[in-house]
C-alpha positions in Angstrom: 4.8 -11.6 -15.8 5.8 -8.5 -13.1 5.6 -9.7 -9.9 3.0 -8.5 -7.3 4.5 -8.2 -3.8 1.8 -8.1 -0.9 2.6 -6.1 2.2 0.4 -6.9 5.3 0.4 -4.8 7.9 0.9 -4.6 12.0 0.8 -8.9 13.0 0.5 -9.9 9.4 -2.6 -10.9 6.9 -4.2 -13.9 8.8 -5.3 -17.1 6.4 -8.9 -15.5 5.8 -7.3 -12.2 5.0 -7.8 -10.9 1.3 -3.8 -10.5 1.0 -3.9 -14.6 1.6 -6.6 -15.0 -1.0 -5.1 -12.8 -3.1 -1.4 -14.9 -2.8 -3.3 -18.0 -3.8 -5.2 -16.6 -6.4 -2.1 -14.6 -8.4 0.7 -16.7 -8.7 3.1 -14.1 -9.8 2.3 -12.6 -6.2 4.8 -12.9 -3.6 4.7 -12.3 0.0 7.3 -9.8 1.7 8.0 -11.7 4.4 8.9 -9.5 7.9 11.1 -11.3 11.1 8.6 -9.2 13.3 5.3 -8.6 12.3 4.3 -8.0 16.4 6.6 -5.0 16.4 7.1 -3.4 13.1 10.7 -1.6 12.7 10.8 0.9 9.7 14.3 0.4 9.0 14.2 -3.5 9.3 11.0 -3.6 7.7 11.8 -1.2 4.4 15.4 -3.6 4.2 12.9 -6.7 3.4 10.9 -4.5 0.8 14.1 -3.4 -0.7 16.0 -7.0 -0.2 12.3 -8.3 -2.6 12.3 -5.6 -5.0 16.1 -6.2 -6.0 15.2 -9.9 -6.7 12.4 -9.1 -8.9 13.5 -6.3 -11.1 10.4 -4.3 -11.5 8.1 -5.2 -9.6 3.9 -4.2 -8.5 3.3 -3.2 -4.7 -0.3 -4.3 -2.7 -0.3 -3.2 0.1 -2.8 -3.2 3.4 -2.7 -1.2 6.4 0.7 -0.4 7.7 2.3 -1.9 4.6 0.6 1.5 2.4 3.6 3.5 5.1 6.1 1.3 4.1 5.7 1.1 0.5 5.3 5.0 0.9 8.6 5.6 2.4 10.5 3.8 -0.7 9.4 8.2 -1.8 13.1 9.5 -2.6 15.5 5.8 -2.3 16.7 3.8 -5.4 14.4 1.3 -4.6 11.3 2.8 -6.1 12.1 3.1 -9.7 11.6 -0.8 -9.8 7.9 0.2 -8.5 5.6 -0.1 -11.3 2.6 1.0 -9.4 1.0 0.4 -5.9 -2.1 -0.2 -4.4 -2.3 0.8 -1.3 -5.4 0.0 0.5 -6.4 1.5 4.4 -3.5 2.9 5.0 -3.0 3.7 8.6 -2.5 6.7 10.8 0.3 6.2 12.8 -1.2 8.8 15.9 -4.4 6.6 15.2 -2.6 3.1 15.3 -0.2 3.8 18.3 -3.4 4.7 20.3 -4.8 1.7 19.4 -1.6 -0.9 19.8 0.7 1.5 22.1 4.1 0.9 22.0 4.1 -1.3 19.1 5.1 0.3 15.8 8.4 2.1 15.3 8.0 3.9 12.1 8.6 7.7 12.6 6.3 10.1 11.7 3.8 9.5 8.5 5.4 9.7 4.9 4.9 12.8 3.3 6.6 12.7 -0.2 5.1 12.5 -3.1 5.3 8.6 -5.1 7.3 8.8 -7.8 5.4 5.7 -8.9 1.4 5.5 -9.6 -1.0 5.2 -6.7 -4.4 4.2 -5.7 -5.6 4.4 -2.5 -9.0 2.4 -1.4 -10.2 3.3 1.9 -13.8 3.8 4.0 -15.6 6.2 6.0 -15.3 4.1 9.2 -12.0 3.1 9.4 -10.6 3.5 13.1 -7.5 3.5 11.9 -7.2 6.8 9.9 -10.2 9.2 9.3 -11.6 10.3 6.1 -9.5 13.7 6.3 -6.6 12.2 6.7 -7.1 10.0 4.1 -7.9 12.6 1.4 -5.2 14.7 2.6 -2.4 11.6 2.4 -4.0 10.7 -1.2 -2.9 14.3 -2.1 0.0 14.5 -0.7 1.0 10.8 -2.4 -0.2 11.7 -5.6 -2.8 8.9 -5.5 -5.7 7.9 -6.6 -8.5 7.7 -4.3 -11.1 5.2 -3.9 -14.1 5.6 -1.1 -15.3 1.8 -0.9 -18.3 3.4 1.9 -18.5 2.1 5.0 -16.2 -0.6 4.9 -14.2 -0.2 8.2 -10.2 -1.2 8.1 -10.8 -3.6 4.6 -9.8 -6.6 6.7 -11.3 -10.0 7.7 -13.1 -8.4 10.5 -15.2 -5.7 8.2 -15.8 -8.7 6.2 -13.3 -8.8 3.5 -11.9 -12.4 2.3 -11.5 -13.0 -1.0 -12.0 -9.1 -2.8 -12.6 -9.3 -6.5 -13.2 -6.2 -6.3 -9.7 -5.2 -5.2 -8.6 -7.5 -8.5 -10.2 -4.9 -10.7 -9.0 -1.7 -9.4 -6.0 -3.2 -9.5 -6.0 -4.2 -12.7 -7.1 -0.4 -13.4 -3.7 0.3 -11.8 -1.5 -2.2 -14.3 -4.0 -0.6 -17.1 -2.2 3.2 -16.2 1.6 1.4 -16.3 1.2 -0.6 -19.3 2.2 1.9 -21.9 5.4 3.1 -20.2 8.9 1.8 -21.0 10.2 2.6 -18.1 8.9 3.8 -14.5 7.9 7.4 -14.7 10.0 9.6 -12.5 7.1 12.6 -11.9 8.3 16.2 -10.5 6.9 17.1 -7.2 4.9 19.9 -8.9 3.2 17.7 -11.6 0.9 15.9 -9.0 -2.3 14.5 -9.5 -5.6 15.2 -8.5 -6.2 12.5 -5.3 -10.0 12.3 -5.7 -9.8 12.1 -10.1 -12.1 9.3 -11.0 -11.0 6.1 -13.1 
């Protein structure tokens, strides 16, 4: 079975968190652990992501918050032709976050590149942490999928998401788009895809 690796965000996924519930309920998932999670490094971060997808070949990425950035800057290294797909759900603005946690986060500037692995992005119309412009325009840029789940703030414990069978399905959507493929597709920057196509 591929291997799932679950990337919290900015202080981790706390117990109640749907990543937690998500790492008890798949046991081919695997956390991506970080040394830091109070003050997220790109470079130090990205070396973990990297370090886990050598060890599991080809693996599937799920990823909440500030974890969408880092799985989005694998765009253009090695390390994202063992991507099979990724889910990448409220992904953060990094203008956004640093006005909300100044001083906290060193990861550049937001990823711009397009994925050379398939996307979906699941995100809200309330979420302080990147507005629904930004969120369309990132899903196009990516080359994701996008998902509006409504008014369902940042998709963590404190908009009310635990366990998210929901997020089992569209991910399961995502596998559904990769199963066919003998190897990870390596897309052309000019064959992108329509962010807002429906499933």
């Amino acid at each position: 079975m591929t291997p799932v690796l679950i990337l919290p965000g900015l202080f981790g996924s706390e117990d109640a968190h749907w990543q937690s519930a998500w790492l008890r309920d798949h046991p081919e998932s695997r956390l991506v652990q970080q040394d830091n999670w109070d003050h997220p490094n790109l470079n130090t971060w990205r070396a973990r992501l990297e370090a886990a997808l050598e060890d599991a070949g080809d693996a599937y990425i799920v990823a909440h918050s500030l974890g969408c950035l880092l799985a989005a800057s694998l765009a253009g290294r090695p390390a994202a032709g063992r991507v099979r797909g990724a889910l990448l759900v409220a992904p953060c603005d990094l203008p956004a976050t640093d006005k909300l946690h100044p001083g906290r986060i060193a990861f550049g500037t937001m990823p711009t590149a397009e994925l050379p692995f398939p996307s979906a992005i699941v995100g809200s119309l309330n979420d302080h942490y990147m507005s629904l412009d930004r969120l369309t325009l990132f899903a196009r840029l990516w080359g994701s999928e996008l998902r509006n789940a409504g008014l369902a703030g940042h998709i963590n414990v404190a908009s009310g998401y635990g366990r998210w069978p929901g997020g089992y399905r569209i991910f399961e959507k995502l596998k559904a788009r990769t199963h066919h493929l003998d190897k990870i597709p390596q897309r052309k920057p000019s064959l992108g895809r329509a962010a807002s196509s429906a499933w």
